[in-house]
N, C-alpha and C positions, 0 to 999 in steps of 0.2 A: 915487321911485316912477315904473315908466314907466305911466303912463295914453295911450293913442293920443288925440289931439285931433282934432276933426271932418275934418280937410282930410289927416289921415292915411287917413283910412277908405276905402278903395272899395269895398269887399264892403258898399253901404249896407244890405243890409235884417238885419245883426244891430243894426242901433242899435234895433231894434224889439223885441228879444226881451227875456223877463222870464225872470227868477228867475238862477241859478248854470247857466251853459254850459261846459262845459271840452274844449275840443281838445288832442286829445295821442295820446299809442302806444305801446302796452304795453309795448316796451321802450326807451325814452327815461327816461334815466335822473332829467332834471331834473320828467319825466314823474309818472314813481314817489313822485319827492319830493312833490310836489304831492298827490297820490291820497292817501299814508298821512298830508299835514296836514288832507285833505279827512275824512278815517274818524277820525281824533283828536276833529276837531271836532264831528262830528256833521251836515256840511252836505249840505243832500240838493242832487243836480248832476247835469246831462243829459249827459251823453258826447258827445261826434263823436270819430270815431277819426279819427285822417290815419296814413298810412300810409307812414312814411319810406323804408318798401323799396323803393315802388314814385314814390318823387318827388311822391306827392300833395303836400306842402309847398309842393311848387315852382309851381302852378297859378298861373292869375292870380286865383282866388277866395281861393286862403287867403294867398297875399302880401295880398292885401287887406284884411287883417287883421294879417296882423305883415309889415311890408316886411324883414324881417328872414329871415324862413322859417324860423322855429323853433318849436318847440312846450317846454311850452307854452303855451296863449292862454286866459286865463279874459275873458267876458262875462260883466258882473252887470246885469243890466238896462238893456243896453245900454251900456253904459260896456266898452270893451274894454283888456285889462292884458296886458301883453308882459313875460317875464324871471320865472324862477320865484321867484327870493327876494325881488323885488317885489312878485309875484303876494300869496305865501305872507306877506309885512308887512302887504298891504291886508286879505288877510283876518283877521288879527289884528286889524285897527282895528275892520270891519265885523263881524266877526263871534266879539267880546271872551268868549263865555262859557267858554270851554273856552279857557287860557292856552295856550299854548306860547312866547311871550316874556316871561321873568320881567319886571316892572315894575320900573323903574329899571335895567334892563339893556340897551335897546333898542341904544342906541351899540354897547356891548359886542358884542351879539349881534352886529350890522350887521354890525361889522367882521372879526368871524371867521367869519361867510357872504360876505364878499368874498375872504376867505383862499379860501374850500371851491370858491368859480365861477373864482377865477384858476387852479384847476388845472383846470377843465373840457378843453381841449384836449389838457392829458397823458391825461385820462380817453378822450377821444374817441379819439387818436392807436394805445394800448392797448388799447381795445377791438376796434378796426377789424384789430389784428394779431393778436390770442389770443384773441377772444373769436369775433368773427360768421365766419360759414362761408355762402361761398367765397371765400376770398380774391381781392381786387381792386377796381378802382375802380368806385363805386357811381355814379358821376357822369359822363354822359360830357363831352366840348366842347362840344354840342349841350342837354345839360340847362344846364352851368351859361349860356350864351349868354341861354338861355330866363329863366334864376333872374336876372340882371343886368335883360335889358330888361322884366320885366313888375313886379317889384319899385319900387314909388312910390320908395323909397328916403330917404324922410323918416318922423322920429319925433318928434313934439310940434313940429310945424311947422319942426323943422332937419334941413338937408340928415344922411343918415345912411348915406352909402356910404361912410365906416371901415368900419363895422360890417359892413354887403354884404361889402367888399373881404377883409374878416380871412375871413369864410366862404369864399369863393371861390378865397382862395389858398389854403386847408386843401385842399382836394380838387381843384385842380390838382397841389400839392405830393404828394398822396396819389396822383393818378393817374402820376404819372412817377415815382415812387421807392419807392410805400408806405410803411412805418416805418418808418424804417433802423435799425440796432443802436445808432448810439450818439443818436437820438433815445428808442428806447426804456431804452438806460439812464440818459439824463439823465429822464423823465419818471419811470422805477420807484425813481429816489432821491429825487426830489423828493416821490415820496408816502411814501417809508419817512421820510424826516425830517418829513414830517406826524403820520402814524401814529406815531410814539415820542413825539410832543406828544400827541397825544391818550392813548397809554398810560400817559403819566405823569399827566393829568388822571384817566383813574380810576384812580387809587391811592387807595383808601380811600373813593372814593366810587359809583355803581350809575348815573351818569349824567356827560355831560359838564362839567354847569354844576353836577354837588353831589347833593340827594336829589330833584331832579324832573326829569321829561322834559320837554326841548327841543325847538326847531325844528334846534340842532344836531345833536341824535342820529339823530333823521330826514334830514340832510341829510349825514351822514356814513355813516351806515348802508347807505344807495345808494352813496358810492362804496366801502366795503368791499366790499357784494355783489358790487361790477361787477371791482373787482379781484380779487375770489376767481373768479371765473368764468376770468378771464383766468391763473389759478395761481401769483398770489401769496400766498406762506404767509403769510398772517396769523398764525395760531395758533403757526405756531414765533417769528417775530421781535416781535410785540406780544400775548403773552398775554392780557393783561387786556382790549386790543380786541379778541379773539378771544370773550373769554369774553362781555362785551359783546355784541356782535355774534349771537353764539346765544342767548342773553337775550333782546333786540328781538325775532329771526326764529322765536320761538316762539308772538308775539303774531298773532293772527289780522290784526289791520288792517295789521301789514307784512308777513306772509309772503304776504297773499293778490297783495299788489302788487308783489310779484317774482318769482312763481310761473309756471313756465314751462311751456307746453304740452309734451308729450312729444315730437312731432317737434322742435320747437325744442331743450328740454333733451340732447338725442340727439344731435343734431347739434353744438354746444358741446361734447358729453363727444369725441366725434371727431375737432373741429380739435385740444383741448389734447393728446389721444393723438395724433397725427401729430406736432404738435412737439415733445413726448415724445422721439415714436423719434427723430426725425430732431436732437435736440440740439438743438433751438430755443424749448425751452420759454421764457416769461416769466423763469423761475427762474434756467435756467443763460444767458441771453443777459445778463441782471444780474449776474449774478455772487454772487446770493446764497444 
């Protein structure tokens, strides 16, 4: 569990607040995930939007809060929680009435949410090339300068500039090359050999772990969205995830949190027609 400890905090005056706070942004996928275990459960929570388009992350108020600059960030009465399937365990402890982690499964679970976040980067890397529009570095020299010096860089009182440095080199790497072809075919096989794990899990069954909803289905269910967005065919190469997958998104509490404004959804449907025409769909740069 990451819990931030006192000497992590600078932003001091959230240790004051009560009830469920959650910073995050609409489309932030670990975001999403978060929101529809928030609407499963039933807990009621105040929003602060941060706003990644425009570096709000990067501030010295919301580093101060996660030295990491990620969203998102739940405060529960002061107690501030970094890392969404962190986040998404403690609520599980705290707030037991509505399951999403079957009992006696917790290990299990754990470990195949560590599978789902070590591909967070290929998700990141594919989205930034097929999904958001306009293509290019969203970072400049001068943002990240800013993201190193004002970041405490410590997390439960140890040093945590790995963590800084892994972010920092994502979007220096992104700003001199963007996603190169054979980055995104090593990331678009790495999820096809996930997704044919998961399609052979529902073989026979209406959810990941059997006859009940999980915290996996939720945390899988975001990266199908985010990789359909980006024009991988689900539905031709893992049916059953396909079928899956439109099952969840007819459920009110996850379609609402992936639901995208019409300028937004518009502009998506444009970038994947341009690499359409131009031969550089997700589709045919894989090879699939």
């Amino acid at each position: 569990m990451v819990q931030l400890i006192d000497s992590d905090i600078k932003t001091r005056e959230v240790l004051d607040w009560k009830g469920v706070h959650v910073f995050h942004f609409f489309l932030s996928s670990c975001s999403q995930k978060l929101r529809i275990v928030l609407n499963l459960k039933g807990i009621a929570w105040q929003p602060h939007s941060i706003d990644l388009s425009k570096n709000e992350n990067l501030t010295p108020w919301f580093l101060g809060i996660n030295p990491r600059g990620l969203l998102p960030v739940l405060v529960h009465d002061g107690a501030v929680h970094i890392e969404s399937n962190d986040i998404i365990a403690y609520l599980e402890r705290a707030f037991p009435k509505v399951k999403l982690i079957p009992e006696g499964h917790e290990n299990e679970v754990a470990a195949l949410l560590k599978h789902e976040d070590e591909l967070h980067m290929d998700l990141r890397g594919l989205s930034f090339r097929f999904v958001f529009a306009p293509p290019g570095p969203p970072k400049s020299a001068e943002d990240l300068a800013r993201y190193a010096a004002a970041s405490s860089a410590t997390v439960q009182g140890r040093d945590d500039h790995g963590k800084l440095d892994e972010q920092i080199d994502f979007w220096k790497a992104y700003a001199a090359h963007g996603y190169t072809d054979e980055a995104t075919r090593t990331s678009a096989q790495t999820f096809r050999r996930a997704f044919d794990e998961l399609d052979d899990r529902l073989d026979g069954q209406p959810y990941l772990m059997g006859d009940k909803l999980t915290v996996l289905d939720v945390a899988w269910f975001i990266y199908v969205n985010r990789l359909m967005l980006a024009g991988y065919p689900v539905g031709r190469l893992h049916p059953r995830l396909g079928a899956w997958f439109a099952d969840l998104k007819a459920r009110s509490d996850f379609a609402k949190e992936i639901a995208l404004p019409p300028p937004v959804e518009e502009a998506f449907a444009a970038t994947r027609k341009a690499h359409e025409e131009a031969g550089q769909s997700l589709e045919a740069v894989a090879g699939f």
